[in-house]
C-alpha positions as CSV (number, residue, x, y, z in Angstrom):
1,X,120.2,129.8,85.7
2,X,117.5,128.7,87.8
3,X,114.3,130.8,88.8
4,X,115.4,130.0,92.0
5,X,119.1,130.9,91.6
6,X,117.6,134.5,90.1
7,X,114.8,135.1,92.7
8,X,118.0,134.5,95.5
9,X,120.4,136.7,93.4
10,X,117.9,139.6,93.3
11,X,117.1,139.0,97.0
12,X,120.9,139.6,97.7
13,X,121.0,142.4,95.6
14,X,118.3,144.0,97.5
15,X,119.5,143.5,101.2
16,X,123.0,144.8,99.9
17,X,121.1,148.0,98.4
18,X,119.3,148.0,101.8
19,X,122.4,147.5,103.8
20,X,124.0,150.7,102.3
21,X,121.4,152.9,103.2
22,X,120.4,151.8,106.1
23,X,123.9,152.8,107.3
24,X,125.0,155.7,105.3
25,X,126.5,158.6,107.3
26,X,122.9,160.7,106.9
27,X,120.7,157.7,107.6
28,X,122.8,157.4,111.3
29,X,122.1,160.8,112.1
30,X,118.4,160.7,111.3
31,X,118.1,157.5,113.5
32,X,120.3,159.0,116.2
33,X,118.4,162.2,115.9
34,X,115.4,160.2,116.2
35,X,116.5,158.3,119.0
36,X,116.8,161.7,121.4
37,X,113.8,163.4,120.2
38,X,112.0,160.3,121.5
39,X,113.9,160.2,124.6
40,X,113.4,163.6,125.1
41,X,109.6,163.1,124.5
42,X,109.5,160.2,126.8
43,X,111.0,162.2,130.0
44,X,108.5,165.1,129.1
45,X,105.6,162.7,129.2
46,X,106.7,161.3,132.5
47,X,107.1,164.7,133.9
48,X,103.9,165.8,132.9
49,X,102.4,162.5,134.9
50,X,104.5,163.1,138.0
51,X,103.6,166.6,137.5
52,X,99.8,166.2,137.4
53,X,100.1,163.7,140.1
54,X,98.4,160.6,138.1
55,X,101.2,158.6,139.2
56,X,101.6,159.7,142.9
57,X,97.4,159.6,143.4
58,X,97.0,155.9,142.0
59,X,99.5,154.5,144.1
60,X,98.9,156.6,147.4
61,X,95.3,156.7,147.0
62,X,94.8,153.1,148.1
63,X,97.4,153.7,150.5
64,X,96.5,156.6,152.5
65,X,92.4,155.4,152.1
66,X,93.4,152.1,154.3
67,X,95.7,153.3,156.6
68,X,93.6,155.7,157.8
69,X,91.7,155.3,160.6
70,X,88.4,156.8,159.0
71,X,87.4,153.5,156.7
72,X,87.9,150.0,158.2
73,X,88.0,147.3,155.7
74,X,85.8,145.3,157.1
75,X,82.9,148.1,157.4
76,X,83.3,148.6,153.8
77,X,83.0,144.7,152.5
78,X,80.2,144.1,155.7
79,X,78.4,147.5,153.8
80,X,78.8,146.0,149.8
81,X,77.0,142.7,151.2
82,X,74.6,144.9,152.5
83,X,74.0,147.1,149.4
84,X,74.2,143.5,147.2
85,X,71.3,142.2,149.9
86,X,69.4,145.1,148.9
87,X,70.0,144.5,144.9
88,X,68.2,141.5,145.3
89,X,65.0,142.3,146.8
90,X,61.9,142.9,144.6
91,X,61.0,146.0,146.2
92,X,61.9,149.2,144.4
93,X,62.6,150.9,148.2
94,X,65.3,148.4,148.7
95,X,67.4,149.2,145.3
96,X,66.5,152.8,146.3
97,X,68.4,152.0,149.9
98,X,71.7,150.0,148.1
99,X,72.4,153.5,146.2
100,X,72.0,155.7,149.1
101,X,74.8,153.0,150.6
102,X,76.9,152.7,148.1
103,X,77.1,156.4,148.0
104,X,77.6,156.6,151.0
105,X,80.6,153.8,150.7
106,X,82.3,156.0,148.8
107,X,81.3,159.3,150.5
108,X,83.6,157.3,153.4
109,X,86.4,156.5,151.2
110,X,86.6,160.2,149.4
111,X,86.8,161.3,153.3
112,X,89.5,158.8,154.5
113,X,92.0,160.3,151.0
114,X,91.6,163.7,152.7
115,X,89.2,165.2,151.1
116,X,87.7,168.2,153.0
117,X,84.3,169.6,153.0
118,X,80.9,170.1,154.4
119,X,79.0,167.4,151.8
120,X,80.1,165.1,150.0
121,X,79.4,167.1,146.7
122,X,81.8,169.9,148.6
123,X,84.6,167.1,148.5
124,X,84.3,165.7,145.9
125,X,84.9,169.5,144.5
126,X,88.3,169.2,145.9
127,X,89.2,166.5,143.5
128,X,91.1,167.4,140.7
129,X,91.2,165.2,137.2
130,X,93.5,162.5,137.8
131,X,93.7,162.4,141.6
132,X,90.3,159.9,141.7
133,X,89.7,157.0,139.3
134,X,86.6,157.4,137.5
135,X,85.9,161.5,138.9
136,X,82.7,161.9,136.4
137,X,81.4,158.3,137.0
138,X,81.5,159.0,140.7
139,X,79.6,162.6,140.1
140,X,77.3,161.1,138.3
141,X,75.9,158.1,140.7
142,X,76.1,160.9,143.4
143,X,73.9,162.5,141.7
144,X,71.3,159.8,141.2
145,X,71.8,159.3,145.0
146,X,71.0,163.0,145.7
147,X,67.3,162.5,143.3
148,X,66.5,159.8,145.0
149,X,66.8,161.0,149.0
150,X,65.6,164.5,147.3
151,X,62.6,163.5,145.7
152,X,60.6,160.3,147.2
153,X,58.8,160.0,143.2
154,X,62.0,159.4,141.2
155,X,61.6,156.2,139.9
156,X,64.5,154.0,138.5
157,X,63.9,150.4,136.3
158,X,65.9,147.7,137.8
159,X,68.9,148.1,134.9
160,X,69.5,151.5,136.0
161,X,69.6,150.9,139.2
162,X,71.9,148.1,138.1
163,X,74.1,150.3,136.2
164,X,74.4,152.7,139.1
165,X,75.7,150.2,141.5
166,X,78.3,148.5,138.8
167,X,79.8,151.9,138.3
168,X,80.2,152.3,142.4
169,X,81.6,149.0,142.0
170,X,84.1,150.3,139.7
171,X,85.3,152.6,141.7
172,X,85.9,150.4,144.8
173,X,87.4,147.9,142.8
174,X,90.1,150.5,141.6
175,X,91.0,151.1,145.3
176,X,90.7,147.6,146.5
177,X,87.5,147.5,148.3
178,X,85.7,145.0,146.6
């Protein structure tokens, strides 16, 4: 006999030890047992998401932003050339300016979802985790926006402001706008 012949021998040995266990009465059950479990799992997870309105929000978000009457499109890609003018001046006070658009960009689309409020910040309040892309992202160039029209000595180095403006970016690429 071969080493060939014996390696093939033991190989058939070991699919037919395989074979019997794989489909033995308790084996079946487990897998079976498994299989619901999983299922069950799966509609729970998909409940929770329709639930929490993470499905719902990233399809109608886009949706209800365009067909209102509050944000045109062409406003909103006529205001991103304007704030990527701005990005490339040399002048600190223009950079300064294509935040305070940006933000304001978005201030336009958080209004035309249906968000209510006095300020922005108050709207933006309104949002709950999962109804708007990027929620912390979008508080925290608002927030660089608010230091700069607050306080005329905040300085920010060109990557910052950089940084700022690829994060509103984000955003309106999420809903389309860019």
């Amino acid at each position: 006999m071969s080493l060939v012949d014996l390696f093939l021998r033991s190989l058939e040995d070991v699919i037919e030890i395989l074979d019997g266990i794989l489909y033995s009465r308790p084996i079946v059950i487990i897998q079976l047992f498994s299989a619901v479990i999983s299922a069950l799992f799966l509609i729970l997870w998909i409940r929770l998401l329709v639930k929490t309105e993470t499905i719902k929000s990233k399809v109608g978000n886009v949706q209800k932003a365009f067909r209102s009457d509050n944000i045109s499109t062409k406003d909103v890609f006529s205001n991103l050339s304007r704030v990527d003018l701005k990005l490339q001046s040399n002048y600190v006070s223009d950079w300064k300016l294509a935040i305070i658009e940006a933000d304001s960009i978005l201030d336009q689309l958080i209004q035309a979802l249906g968000y209510k409020g006095d300020t922005m910040g108050d709207r933006m309040k309104n949002i709950r985790p999962g109804q708007f892309p990027y929620l912390d992202e979008a508080w925290r160039v608002h927030k660089v926006r608010n230091f700069l029209a607050h306080d005329p000595n905040y300085e920010l180095s060109r990557q910052a402001v950089l940084r700022t403006i690829d994060i509103y970016k984000k955003i309106f690429r999420e809903f389309g706008m860019e």
